[in-house]
C-alpha positions in Angstrom: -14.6 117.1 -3.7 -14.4 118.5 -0.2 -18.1 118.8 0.1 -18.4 114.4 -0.5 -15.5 113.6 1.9 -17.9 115.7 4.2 -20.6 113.7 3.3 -18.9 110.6 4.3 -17.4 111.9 7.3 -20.9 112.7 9.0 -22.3 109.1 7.9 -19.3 106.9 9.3 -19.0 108.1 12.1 -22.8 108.1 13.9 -22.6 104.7 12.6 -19.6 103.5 14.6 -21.1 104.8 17.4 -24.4 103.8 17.1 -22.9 100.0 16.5 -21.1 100.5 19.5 -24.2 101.8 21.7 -26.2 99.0 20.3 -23.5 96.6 21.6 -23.1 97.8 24.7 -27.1 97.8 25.8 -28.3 94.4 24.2 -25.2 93.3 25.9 -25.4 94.6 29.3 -29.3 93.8 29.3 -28.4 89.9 28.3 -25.7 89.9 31.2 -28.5 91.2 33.9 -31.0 88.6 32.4 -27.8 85.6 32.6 -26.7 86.8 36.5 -30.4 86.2 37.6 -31.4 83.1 36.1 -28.2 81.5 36.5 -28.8 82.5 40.3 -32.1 81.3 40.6 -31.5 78.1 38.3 -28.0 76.8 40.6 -30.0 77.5 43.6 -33.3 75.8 42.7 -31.9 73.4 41.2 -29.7 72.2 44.0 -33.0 71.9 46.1 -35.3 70.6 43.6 -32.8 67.9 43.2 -32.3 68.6 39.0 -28.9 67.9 37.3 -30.1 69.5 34.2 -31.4 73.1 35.9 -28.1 73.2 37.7 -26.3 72.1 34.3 -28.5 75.1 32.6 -27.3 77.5 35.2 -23.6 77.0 34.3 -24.5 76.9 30.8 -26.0 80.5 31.6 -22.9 81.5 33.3 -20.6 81.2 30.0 -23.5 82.9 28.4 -21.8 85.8 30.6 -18.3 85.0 29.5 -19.7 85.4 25.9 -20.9 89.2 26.8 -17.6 90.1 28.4 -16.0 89.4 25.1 -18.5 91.3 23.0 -18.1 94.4 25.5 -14.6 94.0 24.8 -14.4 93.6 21.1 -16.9 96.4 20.7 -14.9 99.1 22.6 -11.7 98.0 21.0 -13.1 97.8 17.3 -14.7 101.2 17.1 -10.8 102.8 17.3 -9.6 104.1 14.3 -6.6 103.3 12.9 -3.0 103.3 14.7 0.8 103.1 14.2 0.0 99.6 14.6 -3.2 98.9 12.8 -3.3 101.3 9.8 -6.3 99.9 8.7 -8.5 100.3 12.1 -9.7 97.9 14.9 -12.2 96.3 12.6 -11.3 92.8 12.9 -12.0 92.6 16.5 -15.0 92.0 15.5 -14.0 88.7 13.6 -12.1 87.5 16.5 -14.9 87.7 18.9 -17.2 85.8 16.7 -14.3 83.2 16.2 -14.4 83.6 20.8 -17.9 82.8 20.6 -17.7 80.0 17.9 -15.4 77.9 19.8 -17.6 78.5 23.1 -20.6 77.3 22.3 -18.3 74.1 20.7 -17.0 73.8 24.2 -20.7 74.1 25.6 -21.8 71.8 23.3 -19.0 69.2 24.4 -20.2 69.5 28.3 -23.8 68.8 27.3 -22.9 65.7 25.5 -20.3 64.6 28.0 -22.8 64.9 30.7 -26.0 63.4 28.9 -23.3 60.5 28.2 -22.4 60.0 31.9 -26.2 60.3 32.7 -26.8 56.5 29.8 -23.7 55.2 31.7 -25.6 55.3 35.3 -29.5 56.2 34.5 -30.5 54.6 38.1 -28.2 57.9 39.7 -31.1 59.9 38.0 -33.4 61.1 41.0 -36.6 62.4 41.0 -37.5 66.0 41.0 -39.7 68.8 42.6 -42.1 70.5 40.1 -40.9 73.6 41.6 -37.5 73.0 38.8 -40.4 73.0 35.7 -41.6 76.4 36.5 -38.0 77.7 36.9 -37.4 76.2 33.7 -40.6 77.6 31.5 -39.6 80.8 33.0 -36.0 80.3 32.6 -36.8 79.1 28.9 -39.3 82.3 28.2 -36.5 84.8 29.3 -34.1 83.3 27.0 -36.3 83.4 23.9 -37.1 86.9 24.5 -33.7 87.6 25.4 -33.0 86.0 21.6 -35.3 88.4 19.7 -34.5 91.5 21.5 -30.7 91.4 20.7 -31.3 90.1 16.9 -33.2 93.1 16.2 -30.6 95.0 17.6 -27.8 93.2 15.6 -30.0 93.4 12.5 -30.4 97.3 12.9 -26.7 97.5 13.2 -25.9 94.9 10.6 -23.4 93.8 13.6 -22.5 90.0 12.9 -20.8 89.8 16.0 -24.3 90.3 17.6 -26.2 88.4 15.4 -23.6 85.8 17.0 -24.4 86.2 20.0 -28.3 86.7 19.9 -27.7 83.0 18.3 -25.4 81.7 21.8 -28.8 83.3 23.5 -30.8 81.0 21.3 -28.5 78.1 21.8 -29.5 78.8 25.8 -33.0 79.0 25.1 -32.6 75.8 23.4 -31.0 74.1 26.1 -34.0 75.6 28.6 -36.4 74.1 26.3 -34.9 70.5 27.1 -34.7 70.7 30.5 -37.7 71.8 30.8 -38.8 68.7 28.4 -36.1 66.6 30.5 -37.7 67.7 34.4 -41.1 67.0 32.8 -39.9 63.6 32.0 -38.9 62.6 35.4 -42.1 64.4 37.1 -44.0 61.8 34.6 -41.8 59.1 35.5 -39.4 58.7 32.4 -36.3 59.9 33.8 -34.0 59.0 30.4 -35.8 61.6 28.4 -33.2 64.3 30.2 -30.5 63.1 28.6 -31.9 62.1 25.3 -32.7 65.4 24.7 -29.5 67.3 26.4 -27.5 65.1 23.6 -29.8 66.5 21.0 -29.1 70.2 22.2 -25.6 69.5 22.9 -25.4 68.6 18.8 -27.1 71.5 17.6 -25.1 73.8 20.0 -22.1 72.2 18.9 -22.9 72.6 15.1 -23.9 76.2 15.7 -20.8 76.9 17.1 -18.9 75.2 14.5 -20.5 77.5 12.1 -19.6 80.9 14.0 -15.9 79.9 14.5 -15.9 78.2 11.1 -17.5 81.8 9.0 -15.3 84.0 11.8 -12.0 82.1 11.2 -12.2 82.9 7.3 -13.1 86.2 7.7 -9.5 86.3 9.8 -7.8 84.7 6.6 -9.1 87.5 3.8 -12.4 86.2 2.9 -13.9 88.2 -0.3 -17.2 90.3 0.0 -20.1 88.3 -1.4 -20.5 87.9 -5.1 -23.9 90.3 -4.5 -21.7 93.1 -2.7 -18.7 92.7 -5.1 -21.1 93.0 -8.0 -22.9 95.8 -7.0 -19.1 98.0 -5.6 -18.4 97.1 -9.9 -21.8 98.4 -10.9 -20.7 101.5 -8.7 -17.3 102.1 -10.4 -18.5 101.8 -13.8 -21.1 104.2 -13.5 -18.7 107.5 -12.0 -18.2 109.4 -15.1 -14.9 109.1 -16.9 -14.2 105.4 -15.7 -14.2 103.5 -19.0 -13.5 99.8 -17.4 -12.9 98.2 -14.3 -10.3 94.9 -14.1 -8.3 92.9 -11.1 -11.4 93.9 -8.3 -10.3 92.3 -5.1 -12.0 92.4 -2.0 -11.3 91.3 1.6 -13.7 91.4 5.1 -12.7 94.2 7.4 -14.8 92.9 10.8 -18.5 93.8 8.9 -16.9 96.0 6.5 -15.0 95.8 3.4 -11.9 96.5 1.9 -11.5 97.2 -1.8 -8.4 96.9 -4.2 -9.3 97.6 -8.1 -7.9 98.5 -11.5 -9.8 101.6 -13.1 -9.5 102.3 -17.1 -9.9 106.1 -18.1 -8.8 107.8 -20.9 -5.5 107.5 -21.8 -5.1 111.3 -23.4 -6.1 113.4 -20.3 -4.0 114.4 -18.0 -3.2 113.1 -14.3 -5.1 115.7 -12.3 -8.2 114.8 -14.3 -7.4 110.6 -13.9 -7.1 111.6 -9.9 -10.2 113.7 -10.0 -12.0 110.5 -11.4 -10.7 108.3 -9.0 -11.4 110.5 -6.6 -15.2 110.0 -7.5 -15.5 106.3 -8.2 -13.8 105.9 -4.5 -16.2 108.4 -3.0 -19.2 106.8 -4.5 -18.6 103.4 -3.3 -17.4 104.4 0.1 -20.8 106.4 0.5 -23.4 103.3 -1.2 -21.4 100.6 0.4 -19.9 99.1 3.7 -16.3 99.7 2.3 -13.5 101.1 4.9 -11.3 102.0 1.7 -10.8 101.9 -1.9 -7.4 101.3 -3.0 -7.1 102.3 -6.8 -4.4 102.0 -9.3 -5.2 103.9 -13.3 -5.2 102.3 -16.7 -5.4 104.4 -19.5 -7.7 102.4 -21.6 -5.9 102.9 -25.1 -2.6 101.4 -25.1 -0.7 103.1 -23.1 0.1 100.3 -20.1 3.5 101.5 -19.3 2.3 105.0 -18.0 -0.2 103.6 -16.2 0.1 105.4 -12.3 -0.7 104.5 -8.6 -2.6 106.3 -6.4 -3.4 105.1 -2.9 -6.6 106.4 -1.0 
């Protein structure tokens, strides 16, 4: 047995740290990307005359906010478990997604309130220096590139807190893409179009960040692995030799990884070293196939013999 908790020791770890390496440098690369274009987007904007480049700036700025949380829920839920957390960190990761959800709501609720205020008075709409298109193509293109870079990072990690907020980057290349559509309006003479499409963005931002908070939120309240995962940790148990059935399998999120409570059946005639020694087994296989922090376990001896049955916490 000592040899497989060896096994899993050397695999947990590296990835923990890898997670949390992969956090910090898509992060810190998205806040060097948001500093400059939000710079460059206030400031041209403000002398090209463009709302919506100015509006994009600030939208670029909370973009920052967003990676200030991740850096902080990534050093915080890589510690392992406490007098106070005996289970780990993990769920820091649940509560920054549930951050970034309500966010890119509140993002969402500027960029309707503001193409609102721009239907209410579209004669304060003034015209603009192409100068503000350029900035936003190149403003847009950063974004988009931004986007792909950090899902691929999230995907290698199978981070969803990332994956969360290569989606806010997204959202911000979404926004670019209208004001880019929006200042090419106005140049063309059709000053309305900025708004129309801000209140399109500000709807999908809105309904992405319903999403995050909505998935992050449940997550915080003990939401069950998938049916897929749950199916396969069963398929896992019932093949470790000795385990004769498996009953009462509960599951719960842990930030991206799982935590496991289950009823094992082996045979009622052998003794409780040999029961342990199977359990043993059935935890260490799943732990090492599957992104489970812990296997809880209680034996069943699988004749009739339910008021001997025993306890054994991992």
């Amino acid at each position: 047995m000592s040899h497989s908790h060896h096994h899993i020791d050397t695999r947990k770890e590296p990835d923990s740290a890898e997670r949390q390496q992969a956090a910090r440098t898509s992060t810190l690369v998205s806040v060097v990307v948001n500093i400059v274009l939000s710079t460059v987007q206030i400031i041209v904007g403000a002398w090209a005359h463009s709302s919506a480049l100015i509006a994009d700036g600030i939208h670029s700025l909370s973009d920052l906010f967003a990676d200030f949380v991740v850096l902080f829920a990534g050093k915080h839920s890589g510690k392992g478990p406490d007098h106070d957390h005996q289970y780990g960190h993990q769920r820091y990761e649940n509560a920054a997604s549930l951050v970034l959800g309500l966010l890119l709501l509140a993002v969402g609720g500027g960029m309707l309130y503001s193409a609102a205020n721009k239907f209410i008075h579209p004669e304060d709409i003034p015209s603009v220096h192409a100068l503000a298109l350029w900035i936003a193509a190149l403003a847009l293109i950063a974004k988009e590139s931004l986007f792909r870079y950090m899902l691929a990072a999230a995907q290698r990690v199978r981070s969803s807190m990332l994956v969360a907020n290569a989606w806010h980057a997204r959202s911000d290349a979404a926004s670019s893409l209208v004001v880019a559509a929006g200042v090419a309006g106005n140049l063309l003479g059709y000053p309305i179009l900025d708004p129309v499409a801000a209140l399109v963005v500000g709807l999908l931002v809105g309904k992405m960040g319903w999403s995050f908070a909505w998935d992050a939120l449940h997550d915080l309240m003990d939401r069950a692995a998938s049916e897929d995962d749950v199916a396969a940790i069963r398929a896992t148990l019932l093949d470790t030799p000795g385990i004769i059935g498996v009953h009462d399998l509960r599951t719960r999120k842990m930030g991206d990884l799982i935590l496991v409570d289950v009823h094992l059946e082996v045979d009622g005639s052998i003794n409780v070293f040999q029961a342990h020694a199977i359990t043993e087994e059935a935890q260490q296989r799943v732990m090492r196939s599957h992104p489970v922090l812990d296997v809880m376990t209680h034996i069943d001896p699988a004749e009739h013999y339910q008021s001997n049955s025993i306890t054994i916490a991992s």
